[in-house]
C-alpha positions as CSV (number, residue, x, y, z in Angstrom):
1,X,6.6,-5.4,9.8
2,X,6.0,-6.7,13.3
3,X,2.8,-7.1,15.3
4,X,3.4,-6.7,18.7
5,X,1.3,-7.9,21.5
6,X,0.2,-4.5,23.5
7,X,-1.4,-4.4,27.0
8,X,-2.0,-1.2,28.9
9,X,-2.3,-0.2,32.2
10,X,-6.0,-0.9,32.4
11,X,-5.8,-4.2,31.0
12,X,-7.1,-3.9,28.2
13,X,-5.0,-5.9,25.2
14,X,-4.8,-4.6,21.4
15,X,-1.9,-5.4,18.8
16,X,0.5,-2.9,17.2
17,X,2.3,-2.8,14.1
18,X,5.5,-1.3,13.7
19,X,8.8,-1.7,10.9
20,X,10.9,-3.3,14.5
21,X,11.6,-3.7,18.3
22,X,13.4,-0.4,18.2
23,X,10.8,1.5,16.0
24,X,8.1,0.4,18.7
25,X,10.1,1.3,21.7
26,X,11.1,4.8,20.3
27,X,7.0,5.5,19.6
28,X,6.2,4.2,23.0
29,X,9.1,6.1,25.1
30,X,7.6,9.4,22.8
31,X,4.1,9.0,24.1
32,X,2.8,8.2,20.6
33,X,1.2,4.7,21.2
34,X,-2.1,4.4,23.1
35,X,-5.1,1.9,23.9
36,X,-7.6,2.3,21.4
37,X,-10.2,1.4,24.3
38,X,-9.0,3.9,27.0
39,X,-6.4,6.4,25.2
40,X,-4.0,5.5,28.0
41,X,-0.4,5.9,27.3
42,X,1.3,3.7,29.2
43,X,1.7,0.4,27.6
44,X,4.0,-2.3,27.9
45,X,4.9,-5.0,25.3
46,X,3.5,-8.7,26.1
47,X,5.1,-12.2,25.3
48,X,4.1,-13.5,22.4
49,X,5.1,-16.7,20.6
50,X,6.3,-17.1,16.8
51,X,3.8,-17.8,14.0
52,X,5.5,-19.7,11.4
53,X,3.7,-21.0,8.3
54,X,4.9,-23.5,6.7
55,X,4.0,-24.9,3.3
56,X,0.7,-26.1,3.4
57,X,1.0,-27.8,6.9
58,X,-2.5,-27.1,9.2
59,X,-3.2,-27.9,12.4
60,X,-6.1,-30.1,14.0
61,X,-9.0,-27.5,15.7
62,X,-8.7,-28.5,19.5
63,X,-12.6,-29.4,20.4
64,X,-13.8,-26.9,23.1
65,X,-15.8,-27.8,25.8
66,X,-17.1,-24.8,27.0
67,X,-17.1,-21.9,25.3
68,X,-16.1,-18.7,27.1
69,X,-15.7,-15.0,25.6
70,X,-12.2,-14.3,25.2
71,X,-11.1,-10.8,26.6
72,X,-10.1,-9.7,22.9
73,X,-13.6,-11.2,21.7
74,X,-15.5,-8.5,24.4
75,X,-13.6,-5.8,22.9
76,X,-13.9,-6.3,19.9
77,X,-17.7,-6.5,20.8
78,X,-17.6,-3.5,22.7
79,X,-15.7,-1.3,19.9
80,X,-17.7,-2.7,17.2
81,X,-20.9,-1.7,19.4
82,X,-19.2,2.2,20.2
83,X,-18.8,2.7,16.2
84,X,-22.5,1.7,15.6
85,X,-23.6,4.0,18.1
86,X,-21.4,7.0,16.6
87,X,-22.5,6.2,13.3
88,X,-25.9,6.4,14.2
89,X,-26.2,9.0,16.3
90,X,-25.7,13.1,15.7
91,X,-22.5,14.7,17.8
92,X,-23.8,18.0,19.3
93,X,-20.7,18.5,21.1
94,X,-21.3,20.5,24.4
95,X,-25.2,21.6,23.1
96,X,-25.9,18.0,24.1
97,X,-28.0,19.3,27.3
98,X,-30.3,21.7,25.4
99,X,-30.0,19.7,22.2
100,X,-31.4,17.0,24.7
101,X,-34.2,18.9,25.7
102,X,-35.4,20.3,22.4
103,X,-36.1,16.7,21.2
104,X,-38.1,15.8,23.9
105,X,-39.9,18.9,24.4
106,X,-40.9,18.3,20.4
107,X,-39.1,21.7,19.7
108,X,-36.9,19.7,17.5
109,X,-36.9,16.5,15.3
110,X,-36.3,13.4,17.0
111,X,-33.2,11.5,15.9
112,X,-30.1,9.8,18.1
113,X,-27.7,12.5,19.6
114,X,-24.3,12.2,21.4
115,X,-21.6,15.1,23.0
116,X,-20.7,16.3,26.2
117,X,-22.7,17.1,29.2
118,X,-21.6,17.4,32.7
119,X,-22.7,15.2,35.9
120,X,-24.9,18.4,36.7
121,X,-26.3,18.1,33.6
122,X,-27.1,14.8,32.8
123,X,-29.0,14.7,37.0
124,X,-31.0,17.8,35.9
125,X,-31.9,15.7,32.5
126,X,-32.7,12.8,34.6
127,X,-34.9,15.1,37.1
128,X,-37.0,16.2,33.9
129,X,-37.5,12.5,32.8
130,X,-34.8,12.9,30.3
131,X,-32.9,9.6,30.0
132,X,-29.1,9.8,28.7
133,X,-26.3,7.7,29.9
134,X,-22.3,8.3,29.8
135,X,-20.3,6.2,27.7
136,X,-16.6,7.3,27.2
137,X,-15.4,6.9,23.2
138,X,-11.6,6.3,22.7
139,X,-10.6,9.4,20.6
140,X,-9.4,6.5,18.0
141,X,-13.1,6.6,16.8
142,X,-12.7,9.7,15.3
143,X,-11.3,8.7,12.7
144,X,-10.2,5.0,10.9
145,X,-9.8,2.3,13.2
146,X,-7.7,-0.9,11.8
């Protein structure tokens, strides 16, 4: 098995497993590997340097002086944050508008909802003091993430 350093055309950087080089490219060149963050499709392979462990033999820590979120550390925040949010919340699917509205208009129980609304939708909400906010899921949260 090899884990392969991914990036895609956003930027955004994940790892991949597959049996070789050859199984990867053949997924990739079929459209079958995407971003977990963005669902894009077009994603290239990254350097990445041998790990070799050897018998029992560590390494030293290097002392940080400052430390700064690494871009893999703020996604992995930001996923871990998107699956709270879906497991916490209700999908309505496209009734999110009126779904919306019966909560706040006490017509129906109050609990956390999420699904689809359009722009026009979500402004009218807003105009009736209804607060919602977009926030796009990878389609990858549907089901298992690794």
């Amino acid at each position: 098995m090899k884990v392969l350093d991914l990036r895609c055309a956003n930027g955004h950087g994940f790892e991949g497993w597959f049996a070789s080089d050859a199984d990867f490219m053949e997924q990739n060149g079929r459209g079958l590997v995407e971003c977990p963050l963005c669902a894009d499709k077009v994603i290239v392979r990254m350097p990445s340097a041998p790990r070799l462990n050897l018998s029992g033999a560590h390494e030293a820590e290097p002392a940080r002086a400052a430390v700064m979120p690494q871009p893999a550390d703020l996604q992995a925040a930001w996923l871990h944050a998107v699956r709270e949010l879906v497991n916490r919340t209700e999908d309505v699917g496209e009734r999110f508008a009126d779904e919306a509205r019966r909560i706040h208009y006490g017509e129906s129980r109050q609990r956390g909802i999420r699904g689809q609304a359009t722009s026009e939708q979500r402004e009218a909400l807003q105009e009736e003091g209804i607060e919602t906010f977009a926030l796009p899921v990878p389609r990858g949260l549907d089901g298992p993430l690794q």
